[in-house]
Every structure is written in structure tokens, then in C-alpha cells.
NUSEDREN-803214 format. One record per residue (C-alpha): residue in one letter; x, y, z. Coordinates in steps of 0.5 Angstrom, whole numbers, plus 500, padded with zeros to 3 digits. Last residue first. Layout:
# residues N
aXYZ...
This chain:
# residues 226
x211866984x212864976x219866976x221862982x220855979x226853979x226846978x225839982x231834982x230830987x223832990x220830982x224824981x225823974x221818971x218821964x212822966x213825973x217830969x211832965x206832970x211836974x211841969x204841969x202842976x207849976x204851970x197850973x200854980x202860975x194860971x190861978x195866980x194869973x187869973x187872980x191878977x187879971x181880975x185886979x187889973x182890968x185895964x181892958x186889954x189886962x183882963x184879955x191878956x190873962x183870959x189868953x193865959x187860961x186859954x194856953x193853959x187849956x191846951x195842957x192835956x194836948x201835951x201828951x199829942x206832942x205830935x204839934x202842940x196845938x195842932x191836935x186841937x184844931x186850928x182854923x183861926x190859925x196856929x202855926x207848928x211847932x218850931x224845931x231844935x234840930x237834928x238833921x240827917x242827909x242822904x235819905x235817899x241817896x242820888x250820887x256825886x255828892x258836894x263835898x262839901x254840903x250847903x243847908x239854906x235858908x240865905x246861907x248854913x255851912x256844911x262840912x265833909x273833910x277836905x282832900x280825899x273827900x273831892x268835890x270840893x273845888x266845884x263848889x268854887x269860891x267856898x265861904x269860910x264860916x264852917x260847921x262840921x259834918x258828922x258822918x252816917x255810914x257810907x255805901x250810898x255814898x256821901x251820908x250825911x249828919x247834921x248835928x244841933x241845927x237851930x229853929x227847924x220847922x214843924x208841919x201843918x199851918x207852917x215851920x220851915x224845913x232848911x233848903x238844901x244847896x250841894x247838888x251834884x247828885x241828889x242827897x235826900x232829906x232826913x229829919x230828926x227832932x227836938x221839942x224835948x231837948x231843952x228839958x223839964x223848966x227851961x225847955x217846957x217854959x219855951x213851950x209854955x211861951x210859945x202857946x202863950x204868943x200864938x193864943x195872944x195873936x190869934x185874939x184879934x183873928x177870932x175876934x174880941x168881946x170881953x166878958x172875962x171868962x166867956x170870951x176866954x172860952x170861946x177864944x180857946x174853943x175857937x183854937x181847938x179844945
């Protein structure tokens, strides 16, 4: 189900007629909730991921990923690795506040330990390497999907979570939803959102279920969807 395919199908539903651009605000908006759903409900790390970005010699600034049409982006940095030689390991950077005067003051890794402090989108590492290593730098990241356009297909949708595309129609179950409720058609919008809760709740069983974890041992709290 691509992007017009979700319009199409919530247009037909609820008799109500609106663009595909008007609607891309509602798909947007439900597509983020059930992901924020997916994180409070199975697992906050689910959407996590790892990137890795070279280190060029005497250059201590990297940008931050950003999330756009085609690729994720990094929400919260959780770990960032680094390797400061091309001999090293992998070490663990702390994050610090305090604002170097001087990048040139940390060069050296035999007077401070390695740290990194985020700025203006922007990673900053001290020490600051002193040769080029591919894949110097390890981030791992709470992430945003990526956007979702008029033009978006349905592998978009969820990003690589390609497990998720099964749920797609949820997020047009939800845009019928806001549709009802655009025209101040109360009484439908309450059975659409009857029928989108128990959805929610099938699909946050589904995922648990797939990832082995016993569903009546540990069943989540679903209380705000009722």
C-alpha cells in the first residue's frame, strides 16, 4: 500500500474529498504515532540503529545523520564509539558540556580522555584524530524513519523495517479517523476508532509474538487504547 493507495482508501471510506497533499499531514502524523506506539508498547530499542562514519585526520566536527525522503536520521545518540588510531579498538566516548577554547588543546590522548560533545547538528571529538580511518566513528542511535511524501511507496513506509509493511494499513485506518473527525462526523469517527484500537492491540501482539516473548507473561498496558 503506497502513500496514495493510504488516501485512496480513506477517501473511499469516508466520502470526504481531499488532496493528496492535504492528507500527507495526517499520514505523516499517524505513521509517527504507531511508531511511538511500537517503542512504549514491545520495545524502546526496536527503531534503533548503528552507523558508522569515517574519521579524516585533523578534523574534529561530523555532522549528525538527518532523516530525509529516502534515508534514516539520528533522534538521540545513545553510545558513540570511536576508534582513534587505525590500530585501535573501538572506545567509548563520554559526553561532556564543557566547551573547548582550543581544538588544538586535545590532541593529545595522553593527557585527556576521549569525549565528544554535540553542537549546531553537529558531533565534535577530542581528541581530534590525527589520521584518516574508515569507519572511525560508531554511533548508536535512536533514529527517525524516514519522511513520507506524496510519492512514497510502500517500502517507505516503515523504513527497512520491511516486518512492519504488513501493518500499513493501520496508518490508513487512522487517516479515516481524522477524515471523520474533519467533518465533524463524530458518531462514525467513533466506530473507526473502535475498530483502529483493537488493530493496534493485534498488532502489538503480532510483533511480541515474533520476537519470542510470551505474550500473557508479560502482556503490556494497553489501558489508553480503550
Amino acid at each position: 500500500m503506497d502513500y496514495q493507495d493510504i488516501v485512496d482508501y480513506a477517501v473511499d471510506h469516508t466520502w470526504v474529498n481531499i488532496t493528496y497533499d492535504k492528507c500527507l499531514k495526517y499520514a505523516k502524523k499517524r505513521r509517527n504515532q504507531i511508531v511511538n506506539i511500537i517503542k512504549s508498547k514491545v520495545d524502546e530499542y526496536y527503531f534503533n540503529d548503528i552507523y558508522f562514519t569515517d574519521l579524516i585526520a585533523w578534523q574534529n566536527e561530523y555532522t549528525i545523520p538527518q532523516s530525509n525522503t529516502t534515508d534514516w536520521g539520528v533522534l538521540l545518540i545513545e553510545r558513540l564509539e570511536a576508534k582513534l588510531k587505525s590500530t585501535d579498538d573501538y572506545r567509548s566516548l563520554l559526553k561532556s558540556q564543557t566547551k573547548p577554547w582550543y581544538a588544538t588543546d586535545y590532541i593529545s590522548d595522553k593527557e585527556y580522555n576521549p569525549f565528544y560533545q554535540i553542537r549546531w547538528g553537529s558531533i565534535f571529538i577530542y581528541p581530534t584524530p590525527t589520521e584518516n580511518i574508515t569507519n572511525g566513528l560508531r554511533i548508536e542511535a535512536k533514529t527517525n524513519l524516514p519522511d513520507i511524501t506524496t510519492s512514497s511507496i510502500e517500502a517507505d513506509m516503515y523504513g527497512e523495517h520491511t516486518e512492519l509493511r504488513d501493518f500499513i494499513q493501520l496508518i490508513a485506518d487512522w487517516v479515516v479517523v481524522d477524515l471523520y473527525a474533519s467533518t465533524r462526523n463524530y458518531t462514525d469517527k467513533q466506530y473507526a476508532e473502535a475498530e483502529y484500537n483493537t488493530s493496534i492491540q493485534e498488532m502489538i501482539k503480532t510483533i511480541w509474538g515474533r520476537s519470542n516473548i510470551v505474550w500473557y507473561e508479560t502482556q503490556p498496558d494497553l489501558s489508553h487504547l480503550e
